[in-house]
C-alpha positions in Angstrom: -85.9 -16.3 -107.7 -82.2 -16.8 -108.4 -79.9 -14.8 -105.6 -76.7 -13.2 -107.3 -75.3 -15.9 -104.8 -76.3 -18.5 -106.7 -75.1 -17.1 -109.8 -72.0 -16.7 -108.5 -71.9 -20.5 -107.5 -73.1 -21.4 -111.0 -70.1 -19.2 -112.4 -67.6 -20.6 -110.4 -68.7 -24.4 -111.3 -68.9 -23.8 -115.2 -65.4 -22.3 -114.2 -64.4 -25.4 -113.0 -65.4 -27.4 -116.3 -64.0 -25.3 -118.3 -60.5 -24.6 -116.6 -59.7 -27.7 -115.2 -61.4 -30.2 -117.8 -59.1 -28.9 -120.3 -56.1 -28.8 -117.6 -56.2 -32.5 -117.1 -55.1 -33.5 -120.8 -52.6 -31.1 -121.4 -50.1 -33.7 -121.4 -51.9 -36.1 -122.9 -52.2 -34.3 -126.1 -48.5 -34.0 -126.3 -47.5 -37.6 -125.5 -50.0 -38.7 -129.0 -46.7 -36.9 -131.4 -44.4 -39.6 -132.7 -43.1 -37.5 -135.3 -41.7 -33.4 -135.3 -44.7 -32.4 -137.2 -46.8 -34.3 -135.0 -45.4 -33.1 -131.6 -45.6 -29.2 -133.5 -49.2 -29.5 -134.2 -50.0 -31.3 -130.9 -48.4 -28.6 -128.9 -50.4 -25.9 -131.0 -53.3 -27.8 -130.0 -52.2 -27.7 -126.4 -51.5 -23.3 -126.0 -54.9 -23.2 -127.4 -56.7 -25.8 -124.9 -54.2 -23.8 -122.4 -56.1 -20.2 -123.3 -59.4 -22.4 -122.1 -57.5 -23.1 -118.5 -56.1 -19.6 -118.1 -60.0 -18.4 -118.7 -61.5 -20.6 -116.4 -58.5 -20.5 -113.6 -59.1 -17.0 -113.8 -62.9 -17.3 -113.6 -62.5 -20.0 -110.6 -60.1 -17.6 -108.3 -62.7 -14.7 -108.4 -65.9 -15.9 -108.3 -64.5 -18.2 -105.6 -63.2 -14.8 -103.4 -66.3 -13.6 -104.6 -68.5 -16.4 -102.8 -66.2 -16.1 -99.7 -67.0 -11.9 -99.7 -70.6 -12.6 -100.1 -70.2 -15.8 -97.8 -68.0 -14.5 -95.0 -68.4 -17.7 -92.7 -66.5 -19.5 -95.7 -63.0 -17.9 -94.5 -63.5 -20.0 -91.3 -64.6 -23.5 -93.2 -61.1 -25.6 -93.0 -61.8 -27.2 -96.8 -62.5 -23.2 -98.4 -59.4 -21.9 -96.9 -57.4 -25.1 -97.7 -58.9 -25.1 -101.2 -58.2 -21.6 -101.6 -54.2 -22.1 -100.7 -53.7 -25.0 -102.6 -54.8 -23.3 -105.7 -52.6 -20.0 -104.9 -50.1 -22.7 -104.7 -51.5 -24.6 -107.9 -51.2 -20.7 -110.1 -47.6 -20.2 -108.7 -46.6 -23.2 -110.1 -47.2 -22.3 -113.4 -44.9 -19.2 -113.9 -42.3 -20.3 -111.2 -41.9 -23.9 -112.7 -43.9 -25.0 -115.7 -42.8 -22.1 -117.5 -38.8 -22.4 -117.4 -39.3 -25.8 -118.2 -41.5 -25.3 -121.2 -39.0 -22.6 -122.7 -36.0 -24.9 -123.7 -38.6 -27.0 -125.1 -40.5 -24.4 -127.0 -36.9 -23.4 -128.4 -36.2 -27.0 -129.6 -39.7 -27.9 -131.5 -38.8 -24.4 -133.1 -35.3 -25.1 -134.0 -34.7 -28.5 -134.6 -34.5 -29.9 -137.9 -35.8 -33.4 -139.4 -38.9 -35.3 -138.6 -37.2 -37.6 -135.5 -37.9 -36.1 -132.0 -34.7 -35.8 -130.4 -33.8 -37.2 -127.0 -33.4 -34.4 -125.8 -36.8 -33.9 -126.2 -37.9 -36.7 -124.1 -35.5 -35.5 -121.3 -36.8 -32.3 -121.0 -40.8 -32.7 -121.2 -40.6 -35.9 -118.7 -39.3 -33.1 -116.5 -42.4 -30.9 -117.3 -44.7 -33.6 -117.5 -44.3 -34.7 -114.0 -44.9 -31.4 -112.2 -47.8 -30.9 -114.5 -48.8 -33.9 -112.7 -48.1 -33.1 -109.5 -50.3 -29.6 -110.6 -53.2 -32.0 -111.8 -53.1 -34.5 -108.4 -53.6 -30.4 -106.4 -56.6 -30.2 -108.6 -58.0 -33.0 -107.8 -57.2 -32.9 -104.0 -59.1 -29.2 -104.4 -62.2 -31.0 -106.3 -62.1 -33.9 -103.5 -62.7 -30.5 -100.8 -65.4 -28.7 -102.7 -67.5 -32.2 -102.8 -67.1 -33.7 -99.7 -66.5 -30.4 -97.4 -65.0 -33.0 -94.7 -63.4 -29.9 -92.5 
């Protein structure tokens, strides 16, 4: 018989897939636009990939409390607790940091005219691009605990 444990497990794994999977080529769909109507449409393409990681992130923080209220010994496991930080850390990022930088460039796909991206473009989503990087290489550190469990 499956224990709700289990389930929970199972929940917070397809989580994973689904939240993070999508989270990793966020900027990669972007950088494929070499035109305005391009970089519009890949950046439509991105908010709705986005809605996948916002489900999943969401899905990942509680059945991963939930494990650790079921699991209490978990709170005292050095990899759970470092996990569970760096992706506090890894959620804060998005609304202190990835969102004022994603404004001014929301505002320029909407109000620039022509077909050329503008440098300005360039400027601002390198900026973006590399602390959605440094947000990806937190994900990946948090994977690397889950697996190996090495504290």
């Amino acid at each position: 018989m499956i224990t709700f444990y289990k389930v929970v497990v199972f929940i917070h794994i397809f989580s994973a897939i689904l939240g993070m999977g999508p989270g990793f080529i966020l900027t990669t769909v972007v950088k494929s636009g070499n035109t305005m109507i391009e970089l519009r449409h890949s950046y439509k393409i991105r908010h709705k990939l986005h809605i996948f990681v916002m489900i999943g992130g969401a899905l990942l923080l509680i059945s991963g409390l939930t494990m650790g209220l079921l699991n209490p010994s978990l709170f005292r496991m050095g990899w759970y607790v470092t996990s569970l930080v760096l992706f506090l850390a890894a959620l804060a990022i998005g609304p202190l940091v990835l969102s004022p930088r994603s404004k001014p460039i929301k505002a320029l796909l909407e109000s620039h005219k022509g077909d050329e991206i503008p440098e300005e473009y360039w400027r601002l989503s390198k900026i973006l691009f590399q602390y959605e990087h440094l947000e990806n290489v937190i994900f990946l550190i948090i994977i690397a605990l889950m697996i190996l469990k090495p504290f």
